[in-house]
C-alpha positions as CSV (number, residue, x, y, z in Angstrom):
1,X,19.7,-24.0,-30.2
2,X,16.2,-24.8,-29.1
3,X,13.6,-21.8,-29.7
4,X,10.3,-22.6,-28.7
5,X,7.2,-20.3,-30.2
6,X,3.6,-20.6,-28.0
7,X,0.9,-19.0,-26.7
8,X,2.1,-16.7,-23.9
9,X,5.6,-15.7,-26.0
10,X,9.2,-17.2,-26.6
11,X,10.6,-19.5,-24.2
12,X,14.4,-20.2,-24.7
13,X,16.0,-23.4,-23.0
14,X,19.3,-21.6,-22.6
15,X,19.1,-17.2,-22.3
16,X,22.2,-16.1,-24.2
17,X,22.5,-12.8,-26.0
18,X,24.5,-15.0,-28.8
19,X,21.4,-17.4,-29.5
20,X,18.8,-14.5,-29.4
21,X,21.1,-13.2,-32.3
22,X,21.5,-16.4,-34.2
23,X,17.6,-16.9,-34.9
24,X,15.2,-16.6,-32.2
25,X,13.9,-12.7,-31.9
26,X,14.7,-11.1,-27.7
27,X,13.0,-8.3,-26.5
28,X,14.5,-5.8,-24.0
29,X,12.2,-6.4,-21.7
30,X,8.9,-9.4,-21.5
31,X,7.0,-9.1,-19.0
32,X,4.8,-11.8,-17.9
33,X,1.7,-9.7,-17.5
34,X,0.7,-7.2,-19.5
35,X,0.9,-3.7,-17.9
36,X,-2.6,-3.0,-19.7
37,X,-3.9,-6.3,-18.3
38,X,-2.9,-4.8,-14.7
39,X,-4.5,-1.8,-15.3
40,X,-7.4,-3.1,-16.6
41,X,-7.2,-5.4,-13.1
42,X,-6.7,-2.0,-10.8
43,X,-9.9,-0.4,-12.5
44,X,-12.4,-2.8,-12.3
45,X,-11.5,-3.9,-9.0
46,X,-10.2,-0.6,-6.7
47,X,-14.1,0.7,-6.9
48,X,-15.6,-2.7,-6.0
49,X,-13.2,-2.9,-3.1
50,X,-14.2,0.5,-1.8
51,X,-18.1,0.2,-2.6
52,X,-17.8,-3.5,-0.5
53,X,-15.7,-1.5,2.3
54,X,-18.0,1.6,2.1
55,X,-21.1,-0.7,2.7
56,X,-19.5,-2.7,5.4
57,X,-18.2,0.3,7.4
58,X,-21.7,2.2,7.1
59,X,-23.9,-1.3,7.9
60,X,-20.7,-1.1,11.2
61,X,-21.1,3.0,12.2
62,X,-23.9,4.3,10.2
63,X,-24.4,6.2,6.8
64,X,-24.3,9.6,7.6
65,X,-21.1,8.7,10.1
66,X,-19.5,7.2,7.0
67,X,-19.9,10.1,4.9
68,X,-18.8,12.6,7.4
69,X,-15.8,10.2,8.1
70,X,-15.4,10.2,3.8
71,X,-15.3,14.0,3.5
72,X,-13.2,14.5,6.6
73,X,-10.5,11.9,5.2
74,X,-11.0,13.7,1.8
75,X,-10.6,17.7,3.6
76,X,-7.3,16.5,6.2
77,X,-5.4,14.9,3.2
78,X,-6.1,17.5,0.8
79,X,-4.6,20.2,3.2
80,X,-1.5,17.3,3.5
81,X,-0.8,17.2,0.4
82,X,-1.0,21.0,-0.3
83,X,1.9,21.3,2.5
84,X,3.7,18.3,0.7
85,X,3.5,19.8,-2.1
86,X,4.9,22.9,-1.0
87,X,7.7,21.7,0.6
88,X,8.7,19.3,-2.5
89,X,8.2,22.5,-4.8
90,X,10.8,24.1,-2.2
91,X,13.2,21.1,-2.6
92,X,12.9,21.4,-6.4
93,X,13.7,25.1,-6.5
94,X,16.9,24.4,-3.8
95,X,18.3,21.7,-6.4
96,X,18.1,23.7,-9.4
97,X,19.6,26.9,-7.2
98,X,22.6,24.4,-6.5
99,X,23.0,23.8,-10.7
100,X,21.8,20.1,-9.6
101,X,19.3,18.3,-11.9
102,X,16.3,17.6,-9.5
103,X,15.2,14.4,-10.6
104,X,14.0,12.7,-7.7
105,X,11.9,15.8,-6.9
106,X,10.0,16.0,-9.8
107,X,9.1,11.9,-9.6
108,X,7.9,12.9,-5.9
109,X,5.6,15.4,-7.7
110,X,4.8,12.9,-9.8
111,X,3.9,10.8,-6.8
112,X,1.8,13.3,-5.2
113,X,-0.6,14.3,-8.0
114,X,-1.1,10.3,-7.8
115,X,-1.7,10.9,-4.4
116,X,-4.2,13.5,-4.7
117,X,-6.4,11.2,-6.8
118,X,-6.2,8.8,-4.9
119,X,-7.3,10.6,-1.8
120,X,-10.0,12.6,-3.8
121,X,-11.5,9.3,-4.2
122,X,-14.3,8.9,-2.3
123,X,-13.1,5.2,-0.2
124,X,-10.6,4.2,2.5
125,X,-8.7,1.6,0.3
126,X,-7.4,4.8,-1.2
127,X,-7.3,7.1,1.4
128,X,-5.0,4.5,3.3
129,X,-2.6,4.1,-0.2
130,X,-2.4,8.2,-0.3
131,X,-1.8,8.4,3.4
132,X,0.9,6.3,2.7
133,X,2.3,8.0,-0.1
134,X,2.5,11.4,2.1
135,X,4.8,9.8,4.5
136,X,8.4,11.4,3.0
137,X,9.9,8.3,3.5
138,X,7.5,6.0,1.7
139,X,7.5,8.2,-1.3
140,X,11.1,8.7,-1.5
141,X,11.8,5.0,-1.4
142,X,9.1,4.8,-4.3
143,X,10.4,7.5,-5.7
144,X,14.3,6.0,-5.9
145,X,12.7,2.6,-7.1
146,X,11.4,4.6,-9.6
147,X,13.9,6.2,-10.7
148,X,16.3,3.4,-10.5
149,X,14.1,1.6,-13.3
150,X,13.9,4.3,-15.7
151,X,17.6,5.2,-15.2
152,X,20.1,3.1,-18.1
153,X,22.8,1.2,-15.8
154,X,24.9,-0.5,-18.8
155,X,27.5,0.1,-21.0
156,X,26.8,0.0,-24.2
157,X,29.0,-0.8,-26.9
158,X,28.7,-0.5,-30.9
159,X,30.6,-3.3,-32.8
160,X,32.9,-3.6,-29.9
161,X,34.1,0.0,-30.4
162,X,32.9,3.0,-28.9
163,X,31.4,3.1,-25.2
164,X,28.9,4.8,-24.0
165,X,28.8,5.1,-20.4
166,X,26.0,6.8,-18.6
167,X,26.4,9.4,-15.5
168,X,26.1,12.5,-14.0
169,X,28.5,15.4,-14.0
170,X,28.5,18.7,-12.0
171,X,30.7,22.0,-13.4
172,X,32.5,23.7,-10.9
173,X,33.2,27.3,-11.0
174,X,36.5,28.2,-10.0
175,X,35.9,31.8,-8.6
């Protein structure tokens, strides 16, 4: 077995669940960039992105144009997302009448309190990426990838014994 320590983590020459038991340590999940590293990415660069786009669109149309045109992006998808909202909230409430679990709903809400930050935020980058994600089908397809992440898809079993196998179930009334 050849394990192989350096700076960026373990590299294994063969992946095998039996040699990660044998000696070298596997974690569930490495990713190759850190998720704090990305954010740190997104927040230093979204708001030199939009001060660079803000300048070059009010050098293009003017200042006062630009602001107008800032506000009036900020007004028309805050009333958007107050009828997204709405109707996702509407959705929510059928699911749990029909004794179903509304999971995909509640990641849409998620998804648009994102969304309302982002297009609170005074810039077109993100007014164009909450735009987006007030198109129902955009965030429902975000919304499934989500969910399809968080969601366990294996069998698991316990010194070859017992298995645990994840699902969903509905109960029926016979009346």
């Amino acid at each position: 077995m050849s394990c192989r320590h350096n700076s960026i983590g373990i590299r294994y020459s063969k992946p095998s669940i039996l040699r990660a038991i044998e000696g070298c340590r596997l974690t569930a999940r490495d990713p190759k960039v850190p998720p704090f590293f990305v954010l740190f990415v997104l927040l230093l660069s979204v708001p030199l992105i939009e001060i660079f786009v803000l300048i070059e669109v009010g050098r293009s149309i003017g200042t006062s144009t630009t602001v107008a045109l800032v506000v009036l992006t900020a007004v028309i998808g805050a009333w958007l997302l107050r009828w997204q909202g709405l109707h996702t909230l509407s959705r929510v409430q059928a699911a749990v009448n029909r004794r179903e679990l509304p999971a995909i709903e509640l990641i849409e809400g998620l998804i648009l309190i994102v969304t309302g930050v982002l297009l609170l935020t005074p810039g077109f980058l993100t007014d164009a990426i909450g735009f987006a994600c007030l198109l129902p089908a955009v965030r429902r397809g975000f919304a499934m990838r989500l969910a399809n992440r968080f969601i366990v898809q294996q069998v698991r079993t316990h010194n070859g014994g017992d298995r645990t196998i994840e699902g969903e179930y509905r109960i029926e009334d016979d009346r």
